[in-house]
N, C-alpha and C positions, 0 to 999 in steps of 0.2 A: 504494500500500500504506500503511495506516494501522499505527501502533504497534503498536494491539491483534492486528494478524496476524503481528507479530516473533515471537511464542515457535510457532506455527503453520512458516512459513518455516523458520527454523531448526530444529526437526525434520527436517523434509523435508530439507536439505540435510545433517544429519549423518547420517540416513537413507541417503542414497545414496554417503556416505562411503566412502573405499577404506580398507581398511586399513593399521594404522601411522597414519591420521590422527588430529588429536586431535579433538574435538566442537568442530562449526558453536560459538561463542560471538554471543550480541547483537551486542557492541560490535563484530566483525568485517562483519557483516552489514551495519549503518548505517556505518562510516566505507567499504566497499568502495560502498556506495549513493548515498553523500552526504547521504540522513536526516540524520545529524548535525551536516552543514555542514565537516568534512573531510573530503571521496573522496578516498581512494587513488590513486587513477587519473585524477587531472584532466586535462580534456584536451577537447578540442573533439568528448564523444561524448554532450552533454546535447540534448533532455532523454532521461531516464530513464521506464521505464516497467514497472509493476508488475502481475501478473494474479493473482488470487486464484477460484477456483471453488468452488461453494456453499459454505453456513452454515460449514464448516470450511474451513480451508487444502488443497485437496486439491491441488494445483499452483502454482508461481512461477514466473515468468521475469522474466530481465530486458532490456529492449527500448530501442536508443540508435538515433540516426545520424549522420553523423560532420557539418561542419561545411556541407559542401555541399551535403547533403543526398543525395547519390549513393550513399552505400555505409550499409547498414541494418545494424544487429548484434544478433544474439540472441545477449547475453553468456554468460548460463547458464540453464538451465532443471530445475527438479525436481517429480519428479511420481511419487516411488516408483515408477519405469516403471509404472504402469499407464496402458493401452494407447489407452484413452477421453480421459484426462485429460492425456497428454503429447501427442497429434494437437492438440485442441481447442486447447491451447496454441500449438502452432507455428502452427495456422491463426488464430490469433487475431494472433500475432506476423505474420506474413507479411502480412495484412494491413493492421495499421498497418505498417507499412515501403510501401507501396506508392508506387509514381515512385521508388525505388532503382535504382538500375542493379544494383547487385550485396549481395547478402546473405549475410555471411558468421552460422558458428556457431558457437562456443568457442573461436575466437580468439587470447582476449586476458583467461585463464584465467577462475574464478570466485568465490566468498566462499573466503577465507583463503590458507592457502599451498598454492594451484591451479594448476598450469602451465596454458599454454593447451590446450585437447584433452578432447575428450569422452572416458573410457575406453570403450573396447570392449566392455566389459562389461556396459554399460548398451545392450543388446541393443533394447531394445523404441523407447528414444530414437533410434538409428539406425538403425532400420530406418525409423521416421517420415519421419526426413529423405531419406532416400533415394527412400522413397516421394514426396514433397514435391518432388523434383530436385533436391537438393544432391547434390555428387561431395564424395567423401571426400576428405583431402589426409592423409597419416600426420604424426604430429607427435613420435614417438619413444614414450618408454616411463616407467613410474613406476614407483621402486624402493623397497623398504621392509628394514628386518630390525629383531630386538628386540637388545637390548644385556641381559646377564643383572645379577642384583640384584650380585652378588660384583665384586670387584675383576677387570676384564678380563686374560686373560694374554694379551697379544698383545707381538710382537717389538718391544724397545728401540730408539726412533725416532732418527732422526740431530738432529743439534741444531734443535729448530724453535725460531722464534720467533711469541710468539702478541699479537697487538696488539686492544684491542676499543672495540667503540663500543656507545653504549646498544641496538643493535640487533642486531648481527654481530660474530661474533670471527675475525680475519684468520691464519692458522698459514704460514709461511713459513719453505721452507729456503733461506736465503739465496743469489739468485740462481739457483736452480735450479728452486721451485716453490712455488707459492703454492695456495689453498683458503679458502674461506670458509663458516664454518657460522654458525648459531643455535639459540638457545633458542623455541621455539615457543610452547609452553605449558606448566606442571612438566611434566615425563616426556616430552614427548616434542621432537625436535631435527631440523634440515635439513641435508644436506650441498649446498649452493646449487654450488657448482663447485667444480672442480680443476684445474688449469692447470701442465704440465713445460713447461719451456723447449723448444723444436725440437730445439736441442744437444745436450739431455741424457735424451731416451726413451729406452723401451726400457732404463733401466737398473734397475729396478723403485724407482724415486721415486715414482712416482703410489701405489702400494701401500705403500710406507710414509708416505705423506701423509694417503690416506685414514685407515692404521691411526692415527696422530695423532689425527686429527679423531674418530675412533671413543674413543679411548681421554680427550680432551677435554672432549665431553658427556658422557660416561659419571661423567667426575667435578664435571660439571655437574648430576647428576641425574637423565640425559637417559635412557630407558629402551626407547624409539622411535625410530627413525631411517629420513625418508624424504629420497629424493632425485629426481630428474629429468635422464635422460640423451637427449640429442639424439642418438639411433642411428637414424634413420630414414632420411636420406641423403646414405649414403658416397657418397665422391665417391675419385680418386686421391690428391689431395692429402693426405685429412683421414681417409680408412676405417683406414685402419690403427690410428691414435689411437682415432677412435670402439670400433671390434672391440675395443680393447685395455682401454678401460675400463670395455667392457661387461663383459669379461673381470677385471678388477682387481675391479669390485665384486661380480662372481659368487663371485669367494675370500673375498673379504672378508664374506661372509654374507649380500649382500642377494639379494632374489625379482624377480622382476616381478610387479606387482602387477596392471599393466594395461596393455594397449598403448595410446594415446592417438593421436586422428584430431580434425583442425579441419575445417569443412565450409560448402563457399558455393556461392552460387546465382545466375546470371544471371536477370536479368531474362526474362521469356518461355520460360524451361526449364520442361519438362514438370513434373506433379506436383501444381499447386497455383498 
């Protein structure tokens, strides 16, 4: 991909944006790429590779493999689901990856603040794949709500303390529980995780933690708020937690926005 198809791309991917995100920016596109000579994501999945279809951008992806050559990744792929030009893509991608043992697809997220996971939503791109022989794997869910222009009224938090660095702001009640958000882009903000102590669930902390962090960007500016919950699979140990803050942020006003699915292919699986 040359320069001149940056402002093409980037369409395309705020195009297929979920909502609550904020717009594909250039500079996310080239440092997530390495175009600019810092990826994001360094790591032994070069080289990279870029597909563009006719005179306009009508599709991208992006095509790596890891260092032995054995596992192919089609990191992300956009193509306004239309139906001609996201196939041509994967078969184009499938075929360079060829002598892979195994090809995974969305993985290992996409441009900007991407969990790994295709949304569901994007109907037409999964249905390719499956047609193609990738098996789905669920990779949880993405959650979104808006935070209003006025001063929020939500319930007086316990004493948090809040620590930041040039990129994340850390909110902790001491010893009990901790969370970490960001500023994304103006208006709109992450809730990256939330974490109660074993000892101390169940005692509703998680829900005045979140409401911190809600009430935090808010006075950040923040007017958006998305987040990414790993509900996909409970286990004994761990469902009750996951149930519970699927539940915490259902009160708290978030949606699901989408369900999210990763997807790979053995080599010799039908399809393509």
């Amino acid at each position: 991909m040359t320069r001149s198809h940056l402002a093409g791309v980037v369409d395309l991917i705020t195009a297929d944006g979920l909502p609550g995100l904020p717009p594909c920016h250039p500079g996310e596109l080239l440092r997530a790429t390495g175009l600019s000579g810092t990826p994001s994501c360094p790591g032994p999945t070069a080289p990279r590779s870029f597909v563009a279809i006719g005179d306009r951008v009508l599709g991208a992806a992006e095509i790596a493999r890891d260092s032995t050559g054995d596992v192919g990744s089609i990191r992300w792929l956009h193509a306004r689901e239309e139906p001609a030009v996201v196939g041509e893509l994967l078969d184009h991608a499938i075929a360079r990856l060829t002598g892979c043992e195994v090809i995974e697809a969305f993985t290992s997220g996409g441009v900007g603040p991407v969990a790994a996971g295709l949304p569901t939503v994007r109907r037409t791109t999964e249905e390719a794949l499956l047609a193609r022989g990738f098996a789905a794997i669920p990779a949880g869910r993405y959650l979104f709500r808006s935070l209003p222009s006025a001063p929020m009224a939500l319930p007086d938090p316990p004493r948090i303390e809040v620590t930041a660095n040039a990129r994340r702001h850390r909110l902790t009640i001491p010893r009990l529980a901790a969370a970490t958000v960001s500023v994304l882009t103006p208006g709109h903000g992450m809730v990256h995780w939330i974490e109660v102590h074993p000892d101390h669930r169940g005692q509703g902390l998680g829900a005045q933690l979140l409401n911190a962090c809600l009430r935090h960007l808010h006075r950040l500016g923040v007017r958006q708020v998305i987040g990414f919950l790993d509900d996909h699979n409970l286990t004994a140990d761990d469902g009750h937690g996951r149930v519970g803050a699927h539940m915490i942020c259902t009160r708290a006003g978030f949606v699901t926005g989408a369900q999210l699915a990763t997807y790979s292919k053995l080599a010799g699986a039908g399809g393509g």
